[in-house]
C-alpha positions as a printed Julia matrix, in Angstrom:
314×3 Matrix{Float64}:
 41.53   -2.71  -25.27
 40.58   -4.61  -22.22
 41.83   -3.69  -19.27
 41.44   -6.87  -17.02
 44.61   -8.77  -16.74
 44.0   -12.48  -15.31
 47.59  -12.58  -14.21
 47.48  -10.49  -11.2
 44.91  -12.03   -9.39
 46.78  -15.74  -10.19
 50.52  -14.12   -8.63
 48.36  -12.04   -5.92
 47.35  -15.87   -4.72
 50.68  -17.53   -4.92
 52.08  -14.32   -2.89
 48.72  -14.53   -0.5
 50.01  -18.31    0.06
 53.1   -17.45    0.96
 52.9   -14.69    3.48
 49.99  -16.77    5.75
 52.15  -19.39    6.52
 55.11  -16.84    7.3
 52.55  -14.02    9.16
 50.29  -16.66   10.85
 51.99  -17.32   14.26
 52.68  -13.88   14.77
 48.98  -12.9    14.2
 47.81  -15.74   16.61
 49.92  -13.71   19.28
 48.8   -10.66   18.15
 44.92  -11.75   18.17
 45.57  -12.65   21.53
 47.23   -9.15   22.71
 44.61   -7.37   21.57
 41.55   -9.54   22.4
 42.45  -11.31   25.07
 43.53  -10.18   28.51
 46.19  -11.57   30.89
 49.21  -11.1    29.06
 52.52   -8.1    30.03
 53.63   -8.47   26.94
 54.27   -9.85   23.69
 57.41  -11.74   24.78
 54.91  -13.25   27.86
 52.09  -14.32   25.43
 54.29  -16.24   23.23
 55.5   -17.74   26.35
 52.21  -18.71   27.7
 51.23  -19.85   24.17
 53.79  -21.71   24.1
 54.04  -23.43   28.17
 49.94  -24.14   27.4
 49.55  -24.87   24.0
 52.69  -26.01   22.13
 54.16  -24.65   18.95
 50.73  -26.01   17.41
 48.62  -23.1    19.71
 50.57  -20.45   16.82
 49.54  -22.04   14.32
 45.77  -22.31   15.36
 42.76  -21.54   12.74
 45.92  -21.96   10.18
 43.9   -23.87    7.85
 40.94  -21.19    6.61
 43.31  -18.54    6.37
 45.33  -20.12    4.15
 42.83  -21.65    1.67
 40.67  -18.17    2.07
 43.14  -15.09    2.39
 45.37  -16.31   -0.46
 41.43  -16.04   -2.59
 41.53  -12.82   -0.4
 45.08  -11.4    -1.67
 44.09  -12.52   -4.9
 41.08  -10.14   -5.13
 43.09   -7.73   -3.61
 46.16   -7.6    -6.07
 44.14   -8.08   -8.57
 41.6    -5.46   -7.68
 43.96   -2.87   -7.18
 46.08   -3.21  -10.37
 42.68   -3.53  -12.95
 41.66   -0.49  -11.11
 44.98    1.57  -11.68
 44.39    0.38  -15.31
 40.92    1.42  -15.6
 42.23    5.02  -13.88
 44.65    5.11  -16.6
 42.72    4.16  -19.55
 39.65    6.71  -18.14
 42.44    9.58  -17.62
 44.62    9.28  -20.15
 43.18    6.81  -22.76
 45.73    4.36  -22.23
 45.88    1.36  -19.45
 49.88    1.17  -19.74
 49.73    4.63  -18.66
 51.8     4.66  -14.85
 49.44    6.31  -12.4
 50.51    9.27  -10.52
 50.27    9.02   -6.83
 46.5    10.7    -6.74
 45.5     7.79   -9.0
 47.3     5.37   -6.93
 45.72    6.44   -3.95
 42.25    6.38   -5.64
 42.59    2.66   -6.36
 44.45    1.69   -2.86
 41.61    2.89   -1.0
 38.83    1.56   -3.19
 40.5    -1.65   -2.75
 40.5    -1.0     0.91
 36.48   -0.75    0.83
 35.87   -3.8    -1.48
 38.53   -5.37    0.45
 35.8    -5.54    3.49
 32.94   -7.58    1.76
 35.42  -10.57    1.56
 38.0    -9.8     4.02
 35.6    -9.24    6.94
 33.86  -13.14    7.18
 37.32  -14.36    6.61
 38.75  -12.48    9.77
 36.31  -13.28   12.28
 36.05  -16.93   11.28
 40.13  -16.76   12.03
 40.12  -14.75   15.49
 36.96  -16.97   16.67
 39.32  -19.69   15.97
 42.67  -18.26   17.63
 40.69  -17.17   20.54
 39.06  -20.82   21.72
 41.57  -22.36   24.07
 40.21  -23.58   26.92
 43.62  -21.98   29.39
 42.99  -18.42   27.4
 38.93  -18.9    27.78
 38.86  -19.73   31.2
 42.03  -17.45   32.43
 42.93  -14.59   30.15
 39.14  -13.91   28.2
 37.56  -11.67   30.29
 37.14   -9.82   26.95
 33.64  -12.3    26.43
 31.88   -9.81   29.65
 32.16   -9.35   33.34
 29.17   -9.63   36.43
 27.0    -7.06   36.92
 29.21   -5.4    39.49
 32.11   -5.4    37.37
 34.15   -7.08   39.72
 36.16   -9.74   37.52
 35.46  -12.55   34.88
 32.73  -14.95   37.1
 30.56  -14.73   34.18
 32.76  -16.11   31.93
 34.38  -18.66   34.13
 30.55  -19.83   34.23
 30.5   -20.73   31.2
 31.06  -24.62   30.68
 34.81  -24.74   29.22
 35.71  -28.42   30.39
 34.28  -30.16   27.24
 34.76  -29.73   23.27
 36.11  -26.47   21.87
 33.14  -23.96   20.66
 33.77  -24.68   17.23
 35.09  -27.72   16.16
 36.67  -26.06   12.68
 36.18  -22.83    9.95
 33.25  -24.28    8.71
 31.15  -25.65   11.83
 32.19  -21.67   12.94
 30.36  -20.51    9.92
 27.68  -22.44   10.34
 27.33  -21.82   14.17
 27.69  -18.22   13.29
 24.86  -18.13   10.73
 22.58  -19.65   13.1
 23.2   -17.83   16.35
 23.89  -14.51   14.59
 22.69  -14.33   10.94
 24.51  -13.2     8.02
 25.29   -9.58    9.43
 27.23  -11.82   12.52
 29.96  -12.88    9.74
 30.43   -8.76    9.48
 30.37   -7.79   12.68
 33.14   -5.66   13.34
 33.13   -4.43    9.71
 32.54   -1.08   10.25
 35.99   -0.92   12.0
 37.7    -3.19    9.34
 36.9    -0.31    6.88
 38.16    2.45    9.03
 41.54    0.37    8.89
 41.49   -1.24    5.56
 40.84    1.55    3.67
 43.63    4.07    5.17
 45.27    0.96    5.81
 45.98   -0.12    2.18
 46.78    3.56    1.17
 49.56    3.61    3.84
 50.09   -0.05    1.9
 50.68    0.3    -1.68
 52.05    3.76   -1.84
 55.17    3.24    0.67
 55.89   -0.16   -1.56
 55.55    1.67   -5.15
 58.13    4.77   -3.53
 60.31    2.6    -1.73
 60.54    0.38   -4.73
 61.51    2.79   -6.93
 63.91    4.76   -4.7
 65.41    0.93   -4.4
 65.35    0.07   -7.76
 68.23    0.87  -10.7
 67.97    3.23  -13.28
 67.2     1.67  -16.31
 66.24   -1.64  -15.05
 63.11   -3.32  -16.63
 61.91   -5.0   -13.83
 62.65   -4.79   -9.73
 65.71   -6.57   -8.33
 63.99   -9.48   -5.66
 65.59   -7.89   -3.1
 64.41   -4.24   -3.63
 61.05   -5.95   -3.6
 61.65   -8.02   -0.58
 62.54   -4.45    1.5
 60.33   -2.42    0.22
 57.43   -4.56    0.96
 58.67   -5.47    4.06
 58.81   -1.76    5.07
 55.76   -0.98    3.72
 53.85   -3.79    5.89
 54.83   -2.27    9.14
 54.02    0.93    8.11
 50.79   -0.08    7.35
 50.29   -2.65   10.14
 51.81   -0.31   12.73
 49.28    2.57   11.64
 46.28    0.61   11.11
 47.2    -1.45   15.08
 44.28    1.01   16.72
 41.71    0.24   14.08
 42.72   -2.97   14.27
 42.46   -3.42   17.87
 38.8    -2.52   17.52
 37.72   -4.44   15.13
 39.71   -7.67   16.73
 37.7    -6.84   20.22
 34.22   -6.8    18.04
 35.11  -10.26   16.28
 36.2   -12.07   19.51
 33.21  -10.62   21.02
 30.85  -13.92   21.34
 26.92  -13.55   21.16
 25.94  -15.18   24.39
 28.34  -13.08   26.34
 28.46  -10.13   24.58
 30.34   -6.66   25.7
 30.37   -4.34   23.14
 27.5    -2.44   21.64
 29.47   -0.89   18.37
 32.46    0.54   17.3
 31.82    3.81   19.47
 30.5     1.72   22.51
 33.95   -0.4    22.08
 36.51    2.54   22.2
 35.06    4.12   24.77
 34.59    1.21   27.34
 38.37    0.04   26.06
 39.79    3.76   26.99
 37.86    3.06   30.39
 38.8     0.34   31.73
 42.53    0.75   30.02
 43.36    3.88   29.01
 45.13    5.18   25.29
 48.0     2.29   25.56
 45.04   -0.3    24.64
 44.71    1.1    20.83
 48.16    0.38   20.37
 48.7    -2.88   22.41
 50.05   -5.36   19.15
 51.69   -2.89   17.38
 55.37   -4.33   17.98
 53.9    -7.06   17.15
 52.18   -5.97   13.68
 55.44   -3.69   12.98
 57.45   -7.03   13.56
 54.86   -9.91   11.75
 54.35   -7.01    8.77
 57.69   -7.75    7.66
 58.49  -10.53    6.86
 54.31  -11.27    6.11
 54.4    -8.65    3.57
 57.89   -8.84    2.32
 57.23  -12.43    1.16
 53.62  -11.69   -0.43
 55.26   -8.78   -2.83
 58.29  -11.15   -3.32
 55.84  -13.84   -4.65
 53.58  -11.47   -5.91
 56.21   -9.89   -8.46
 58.13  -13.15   -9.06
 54.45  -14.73  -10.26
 53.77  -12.08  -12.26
 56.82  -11.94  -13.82
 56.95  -15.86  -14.83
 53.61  -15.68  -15.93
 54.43  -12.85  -18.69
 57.36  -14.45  -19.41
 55.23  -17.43  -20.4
């Protein structure tokens, strides 16, 4: 019997699709928390945002998100239930077979670490783009390296901001990318991506499937929409709100431009963040993942299970 099912990846998109245009400002002000400086708080960055750039500042790099993530949610829906089939058919010699929590963990974090090889170009593409304002450049990015005596951000208010943005869109970033940094510059920050990804999605999948079943009906065939709506909202900020130091990291290493560069690694990273501002950096964002992982991840099992439940209805 053939355990690859064509229909998950398809409803994994339309659900991908869904949550970027719901998640996206709130990750633009969340990209900026964490790898930009200059901001109290969340409630001041969306203010400052807002006063410099205009509602269109949250909605920055919008367009390569959402015709690459929803590939990207597709691969990882789709990933992750084959594999629980595979686990299934392997363990028990049948694919219909409802994993156990071990098995479920198995395939959450294996989607985690292939989750990386796509996921990773994809995110630095997006923060490169949500970090290239010319007001957060020139007042708030002292993130891209400081003088010699560490006394401020001269070296990056050196840098020539008055003309054209860095990168003129996702694909000129690529490009630019590729040329200045080679291929391993699309993954740098990668390392950090797994240590959050592949916890990450654990803390992901397996809050959704108990929540959804402590939500859910005896008896009932499939999930009410709003048991699915909760309990993948609750499960996001778990995740999200777990994964924020990790996160934080790996958001620092992307932003992290080659001509001005500040961090050596991930280790090199966390301990020059702790240094210059203390334990409260590796959470900085998390209200704001806790809130954005709501609604973002509420509306991609929503469309996820709604998809997959028209297209077996077909």
């Amino acid at each position: 019997m053939n355990c690859f099912h064509l229909d998950d990846f398809l409803a994994g998109w339309i659900g991908g699709a869904s949550s970027v245009i719901v998640g996206h400002p709130l990750d633009t002000v969340k990209t900026r928390l964490q790898a930009g400086t200059g901001y109290k708080n969340t409630l001041h960055c969306v203010l400052q945002i807002y006063r410099k750039e205009t509602v269109a500042g949250f909605f920055k790099g919008l367009s390569f998100p959402l015709a690459s993530i929803t590939v990207y949610n597709s691969v990882v829906f789709g990933f992750f239930n084959n594999t629980q089939r595979v686990i299934s058919k392997f363990r028990h010699g049948d694919e219909k077979q409802p994993c156990g929590m071990l098995d479920m963990t198995l395939a959450s974090m294996l989607t985690g670490l292939m989750s990386v090889g796509l996921g990773a170009p994809v995110d630095l593409v997006k923060i490169r783009l949500q970090m290239q304002t010319l007001p957060c450049l020139a007042e708030n990015l002292n993130i891209a390296g400081t003088t010699g005596n560490g006394n401020g951000n001269i070296a990056v208010r050196s840098v020539s901001l008055q003309g054209q943005p860095t990168y003129r869109g996702p694909i000129h970033c690529i490009s630019s990318i590729l040329q200045t940094e080679g291929i391993q510059g699309l993954y740098r920050g990668a390392g950090a991506m797994i240590l959050r990804d592949v916890p990450g999605y654990t803390l992901y999948f397996i809050p959704y499937a108990l929540f959804r079943r402590w939500l859910s009906p005896e008896g009932r065939s499939s999930p009410h929409p709003c048991s699915v709506w909760v309990s993948g909202g609750l499960a996001g900020s778990i995740s999200w709100v777990t994964a924020t130091p990790a996160d934080v990291v790996k958001s620092r290493l992307q932003a992290d431009a080659l001509h001005t560069r500040k961090y050596r690694g991930i280790v090199h990273c966390i301990v020059q963040s702790y240094k210059t501002e203390g334990i409260h950096v590796f959470f900085r964002g998390a209200s704001v993942n806790a809130i954005r992982g709501f609604p973002m991840s509420a509306t991609m099992f929503l469309g996820y299970e709604l998809s997959l439940q028209f297209f077996r209805g077909l």
